[in-house]
N, C-alpha and C positions, 0 to 999 in steps of 0.2 A: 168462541171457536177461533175467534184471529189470534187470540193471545195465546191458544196452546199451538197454534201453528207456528206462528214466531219466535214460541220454545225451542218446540222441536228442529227448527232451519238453525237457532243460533247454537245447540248442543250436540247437531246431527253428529257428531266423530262420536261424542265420550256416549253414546246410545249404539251407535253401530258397535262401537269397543264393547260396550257391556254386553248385546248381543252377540257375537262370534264368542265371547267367554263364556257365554252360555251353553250355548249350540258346542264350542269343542268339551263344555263338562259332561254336557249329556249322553255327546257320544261315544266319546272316553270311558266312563261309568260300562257305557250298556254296552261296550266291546272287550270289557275286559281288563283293560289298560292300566286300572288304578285311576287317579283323578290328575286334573293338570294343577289341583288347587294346594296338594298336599304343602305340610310345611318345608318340605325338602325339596321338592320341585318350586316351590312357590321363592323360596332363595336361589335356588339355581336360575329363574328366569332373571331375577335383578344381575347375577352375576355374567351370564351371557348375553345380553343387550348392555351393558353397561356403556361400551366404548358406542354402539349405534347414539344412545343419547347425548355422548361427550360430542361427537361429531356433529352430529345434527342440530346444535346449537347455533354449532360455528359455520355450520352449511349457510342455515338461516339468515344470521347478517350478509352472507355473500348472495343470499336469491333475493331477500328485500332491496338489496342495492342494485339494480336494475335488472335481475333475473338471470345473475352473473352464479357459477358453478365454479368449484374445486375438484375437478376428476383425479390431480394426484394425491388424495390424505391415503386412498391406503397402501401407495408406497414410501408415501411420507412416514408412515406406521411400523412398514417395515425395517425402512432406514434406520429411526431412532429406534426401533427395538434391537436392530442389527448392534449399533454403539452401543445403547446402554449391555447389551452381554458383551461385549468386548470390553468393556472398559469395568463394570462390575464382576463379571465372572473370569475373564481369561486374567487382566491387569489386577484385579481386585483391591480395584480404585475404591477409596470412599465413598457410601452409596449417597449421602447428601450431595458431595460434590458432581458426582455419575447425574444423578437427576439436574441438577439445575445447568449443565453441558448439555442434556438430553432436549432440557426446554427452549435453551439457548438456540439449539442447533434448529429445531422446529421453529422459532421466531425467526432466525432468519434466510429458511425457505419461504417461510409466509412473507417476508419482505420481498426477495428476490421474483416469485411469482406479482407479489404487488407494483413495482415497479417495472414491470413489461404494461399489466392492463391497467395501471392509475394514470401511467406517467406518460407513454409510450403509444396507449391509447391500442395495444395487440387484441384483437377476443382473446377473455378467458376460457374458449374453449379450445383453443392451438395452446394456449400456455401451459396450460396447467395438463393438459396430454398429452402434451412434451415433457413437462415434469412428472410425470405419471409414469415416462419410460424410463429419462435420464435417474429418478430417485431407486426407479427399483433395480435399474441397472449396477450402478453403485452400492444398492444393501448387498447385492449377490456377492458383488468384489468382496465388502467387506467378510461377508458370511464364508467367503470362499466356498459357497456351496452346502456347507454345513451347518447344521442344529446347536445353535451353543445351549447349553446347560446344564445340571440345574443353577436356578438365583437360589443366593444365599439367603434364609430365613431372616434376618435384620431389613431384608428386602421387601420380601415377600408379606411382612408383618401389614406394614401400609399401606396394602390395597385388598389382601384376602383374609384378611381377622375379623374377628365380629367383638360388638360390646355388649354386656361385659365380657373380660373375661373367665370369667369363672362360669361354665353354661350353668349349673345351676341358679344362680342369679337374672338368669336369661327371661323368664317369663315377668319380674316386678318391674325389674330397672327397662322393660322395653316398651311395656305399659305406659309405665312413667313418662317416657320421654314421647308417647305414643299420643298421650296426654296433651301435656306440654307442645306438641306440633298443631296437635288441633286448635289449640287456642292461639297461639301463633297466627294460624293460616286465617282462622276466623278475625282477630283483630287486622291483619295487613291488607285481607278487601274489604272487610269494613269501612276502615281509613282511605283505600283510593276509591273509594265510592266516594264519599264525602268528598275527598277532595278533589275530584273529577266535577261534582254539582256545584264546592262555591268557587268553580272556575268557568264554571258555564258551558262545561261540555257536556254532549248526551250520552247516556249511561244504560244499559241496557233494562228491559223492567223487571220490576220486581220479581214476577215470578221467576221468570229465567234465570234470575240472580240469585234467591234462591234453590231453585230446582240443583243449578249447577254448584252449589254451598255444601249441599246435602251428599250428592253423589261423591263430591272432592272427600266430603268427611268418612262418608262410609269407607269409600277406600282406604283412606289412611286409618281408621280403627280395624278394619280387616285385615290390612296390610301389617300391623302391629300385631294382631293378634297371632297370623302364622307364623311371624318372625320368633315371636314370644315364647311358640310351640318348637321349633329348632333350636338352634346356634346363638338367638340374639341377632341385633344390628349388624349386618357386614357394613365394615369400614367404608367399602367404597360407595353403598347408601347414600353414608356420611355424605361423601365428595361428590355426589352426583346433586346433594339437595342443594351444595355452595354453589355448585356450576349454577343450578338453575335460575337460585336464587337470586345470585350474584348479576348474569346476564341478562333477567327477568326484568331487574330493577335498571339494569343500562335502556333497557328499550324503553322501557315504561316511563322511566321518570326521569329522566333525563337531557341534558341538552342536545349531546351527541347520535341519539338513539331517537331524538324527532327531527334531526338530520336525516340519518339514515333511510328513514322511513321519506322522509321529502325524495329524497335521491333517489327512490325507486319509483316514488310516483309520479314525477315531473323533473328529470336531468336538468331540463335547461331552465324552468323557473325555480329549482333549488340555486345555482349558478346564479340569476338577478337578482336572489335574494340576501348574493352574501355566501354562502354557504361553497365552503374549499372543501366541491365534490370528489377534485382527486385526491385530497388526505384521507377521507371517510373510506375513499374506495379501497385507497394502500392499505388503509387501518382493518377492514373487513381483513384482507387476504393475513396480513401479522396474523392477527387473534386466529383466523384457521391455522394456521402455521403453528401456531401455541398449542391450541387444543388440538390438534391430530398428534402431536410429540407426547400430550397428557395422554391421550388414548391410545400410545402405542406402549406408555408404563403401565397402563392398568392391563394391558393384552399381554406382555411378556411377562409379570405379574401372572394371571387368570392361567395360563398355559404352560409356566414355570420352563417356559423354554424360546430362541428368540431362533425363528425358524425362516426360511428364503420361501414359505409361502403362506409368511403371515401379511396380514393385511389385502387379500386379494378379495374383491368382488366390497371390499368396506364402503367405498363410493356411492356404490350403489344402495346401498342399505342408508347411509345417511341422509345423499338427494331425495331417496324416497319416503323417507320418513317427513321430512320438512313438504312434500308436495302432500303428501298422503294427509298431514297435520294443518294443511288448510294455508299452506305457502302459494303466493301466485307466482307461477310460470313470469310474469310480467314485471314483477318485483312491485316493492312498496305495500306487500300485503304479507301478514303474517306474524304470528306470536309465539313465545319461546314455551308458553305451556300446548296451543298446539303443535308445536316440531316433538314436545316432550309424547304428548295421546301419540303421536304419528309411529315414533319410537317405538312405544310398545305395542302399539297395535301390532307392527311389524313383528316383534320378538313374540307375541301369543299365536304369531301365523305358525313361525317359525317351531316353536315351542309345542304347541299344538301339532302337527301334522306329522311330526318326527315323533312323539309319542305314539299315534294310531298309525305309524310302520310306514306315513307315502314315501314314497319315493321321492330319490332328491329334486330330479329334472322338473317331478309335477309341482315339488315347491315353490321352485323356479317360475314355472307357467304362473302360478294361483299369485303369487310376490308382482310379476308384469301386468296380471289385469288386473289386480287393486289399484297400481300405479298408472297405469293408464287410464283407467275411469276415473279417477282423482284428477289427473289434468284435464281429462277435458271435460268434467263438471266445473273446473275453472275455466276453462276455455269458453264453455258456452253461455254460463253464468253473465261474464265479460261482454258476450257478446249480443246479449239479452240487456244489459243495465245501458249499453251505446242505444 
């Protein structure tokens, strides 16, 4: 009995996730609606939560480092969506060089934000809501108010194509690679299991281990299989599994990423041990600066147009994805695969409730008390382990 309890507390997200996916299939079904599972809905969720997950990454190094927030990524979102239509569609600049101006410019917001709360030692909740106004104030300049678009197809190719491209090829080759992820994903926590043991760290048990093996796979055979059934792969798929991947392995295995994680659990005995808290902190705010610039090309991408109200309420949807995914308010607590569950938790609310007709405002409502029961289950967690 202790062992299925100890299941259940360490997978409590990816259970509640599978539960509400349930509960919105059944109601969906028996209201009429169609399913939220189909294969065309079932792409269209990857493709609108896209930027919540790119975001939510980079939220994540900023709440493990001392339970520090970025309130401006989504005018940061707008800004770089604002340049790259200007400079790809009005100038019709090169769109290699447009992007990497795009990413540039995003790195050094995330600098400029960094260097007030690394160095300067401001809260990051006056900086970055200061940047929140001055960035959006500025896309407007540049937008002068107006819609730029359409992006040119040589554009648009790199964030909303699928592979193959030939759709009929679409159900072998996504198998394939459907395939091939699974056993991927099987051999890379096999490997840090082990090597977490002959390091003499503790590992969660077996069952849980496990339990949680089984679910990751199902999903991604399922996930394959309705992809298989539409378009194939969307590209940005692709680019969502590098992010994660990519950032997965910064926290986890890493020098820098058991830094970070010091830095939120103890500021001033990371500091005795060495450890130049304020690079980590600057280095947090860069990498958001980067990845809200990424997630403002996959958003003027997705919408084929770079608009003076894009990016609005994106903050919110990131912070909460990262709290809702088992990030602590507190910092020093938190994993890039749960900010990823937090994510789509988020997008199946979303995704969900706008198919069965609710209303916006009540989305709203349902979005605040997920998010607020989620902190203070960490909140009182915290204050049960003192």
């Amino acid at each position: 009995m202790n062992q299925i309890t100890d299941m259940l507390k360490r997978n409590s997200l990816l259970l509640a996730l599978v539960v509400v996916m349930v509960l919105f299939e059944v109601t969906i079904r028996a209201t009429g609606h169609g399913s939220m599972f189909s294969p065309s809905n079932f792409t269209n969720i990857i493709s609108q939560n896209s930027y919540v997950i790119i975001m939510a990454v980079g939220m994540l190094f900023c709440i493990i480092g001392c339970g520090n927030i970025d309130l401006s990524v989504g005018s940061i979102v707008c800004l770089v969506g604002a340049i790259a239509g200007t400079l790809i569609v009005n100038l019709e600049c090169n769109v290699y060089l447009s992007i990497i101006i795009c990413l540039g410019i995003g790195i050094l917001i995330g600098a400029w934000h960094g260097l007030w709360i690394a160095y300067v030692h401001i809260p990051s909740f006056i900086v970055t809501l200061a940047g929140m106004m001055l960035f959006r104030g500025i896309a407007l300049l540049v937008l002068g108010g107006l819609t730029i678009s359409p992006f040119p197809p040589e554009y648009l190719q790199y964030f909303t194509s699928f592979m193959p491209k030939h759709r009929v090829d679409a159900p072998t080759v996504t198998m394939i690679i459907t395939a091939v992820m699974c056993l991927v994903y099987i051999g890379i926590v096999l490997w840090s299991r082990k090597s977490k043991q002959r390091k003499g760290y503790e590992v969660e048990p077996v069952s849980s281990f496990a339990f949680k093996m089984v679910i990751v796979l199902f999903a991604l055979i399922g996930s394959g299989w309705l992809l298989s059934q539409n378009k194939g792969i969307p590209v940005i798929l692709i680019l969502l599994v590098v992010i994660v991947a990519v950032y997965a392995f910064i926290a986890n295995e890493t020098i820098t990423g058991r830094r970070l994680y010091a830095l939120g659990g103890n500021e001033k005995a990371a500091k005795l041990s060495g450890v130049n808290t304020s690079r980590i902190l600057f280095m947090t705010y860069v990498n958001m600066g980067f990845l809200s610039a990424v997630a403002a090309l996959v958003c003027v991408a997705r919408f084929n147009s770079a608009a003076p109200t894009a990016g609005t309420g994106y903050e919110l949807d990131a912070i909460g994805a990262c709290f809702i995914g088992g990030a602590s308010a507190y910092g020093g607590v938190g994993t890039v695969g749960g900010a990823v569950i937090g994510a789509v938790f988020m997008g199946v609310l979303n995704n969900g409730m706008s198919i069965l007709g609710i209303d916006a405002n009540w989305q709203r409502t349902v979005k605040g008390a997920v998010l607020l029961i989620a902190v203070v289950i960490d909140v009182l967690s915290k204050k049960r382990a003192r």
